[in-house]
C-alpha positions as CSV (number, residue, x, y, z in Angstrom):
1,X,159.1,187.4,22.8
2,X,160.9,189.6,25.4
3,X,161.7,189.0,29.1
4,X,160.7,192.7,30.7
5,X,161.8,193.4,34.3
6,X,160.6,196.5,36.5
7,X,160.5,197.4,39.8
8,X,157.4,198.0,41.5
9,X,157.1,200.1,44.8
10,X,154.6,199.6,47.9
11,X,154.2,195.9,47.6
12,X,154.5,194.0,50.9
13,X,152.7,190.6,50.9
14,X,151.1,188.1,49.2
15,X,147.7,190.1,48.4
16,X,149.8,192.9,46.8
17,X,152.2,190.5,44.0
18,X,148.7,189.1,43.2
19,X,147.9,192.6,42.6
20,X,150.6,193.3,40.4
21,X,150.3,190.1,38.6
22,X,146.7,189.9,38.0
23,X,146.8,193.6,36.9
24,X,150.1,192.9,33.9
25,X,148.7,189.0,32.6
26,X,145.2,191.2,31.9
27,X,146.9,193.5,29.8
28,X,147.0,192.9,26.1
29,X,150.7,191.3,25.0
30,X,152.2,190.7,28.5
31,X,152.1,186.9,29.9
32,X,154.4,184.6,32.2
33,X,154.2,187.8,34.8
34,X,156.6,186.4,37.9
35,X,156.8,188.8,41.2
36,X,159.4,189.1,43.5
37,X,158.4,190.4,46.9
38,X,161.6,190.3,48.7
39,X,163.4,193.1,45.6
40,X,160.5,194.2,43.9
41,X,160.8,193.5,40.8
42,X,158.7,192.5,38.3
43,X,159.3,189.6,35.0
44,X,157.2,189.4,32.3
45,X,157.0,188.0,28.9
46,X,156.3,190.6,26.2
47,X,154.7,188.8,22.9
48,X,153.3,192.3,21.4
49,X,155.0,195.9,21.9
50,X,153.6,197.2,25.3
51,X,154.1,201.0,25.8
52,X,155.9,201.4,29.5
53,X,153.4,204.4,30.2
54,X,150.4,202.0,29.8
55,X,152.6,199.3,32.3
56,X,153.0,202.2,34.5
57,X,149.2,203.5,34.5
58,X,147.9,199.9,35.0
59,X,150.2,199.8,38.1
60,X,149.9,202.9,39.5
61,X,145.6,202.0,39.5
62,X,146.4,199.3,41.5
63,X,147.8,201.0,44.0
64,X,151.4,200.7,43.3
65,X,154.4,202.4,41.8
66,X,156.8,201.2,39.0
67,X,160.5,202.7,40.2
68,X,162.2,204.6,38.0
């Protein structure tokens, strides 16, 4: 397993890290998904090879954009 981190943009309280969160621990091979509102960024636990454009698509449909 790897530890992942990104940086999400546009997330500004609670409602919006369980956004985030809820969106990565439902996709297939990502678990142990830990936000951080005050820097943005995003940890996550990879058990299985996730492509960062399918990360990125997941996020962006919730509203949100990974940086970078």
């Amino acid at each position: 397993m790897a530890e992942k981190k990104i940086v999400v943009k546009g997330m500004s309280c609670g409602h919006c890290a369980g956004a985030v969160t809820k969106t990565l621990e439902t996709t297939e091979g990502i678990r142990n998904v830990k936000v951080n509102l005050a820097t943005g960024e995003v940890t996550y636990e990879e058990v299985n090879p996730v492509d960062a454009a399918t990360i990125s698509a997941k996020i962006k449909k919730a509203g949100y954009e990974v940086a970078g």
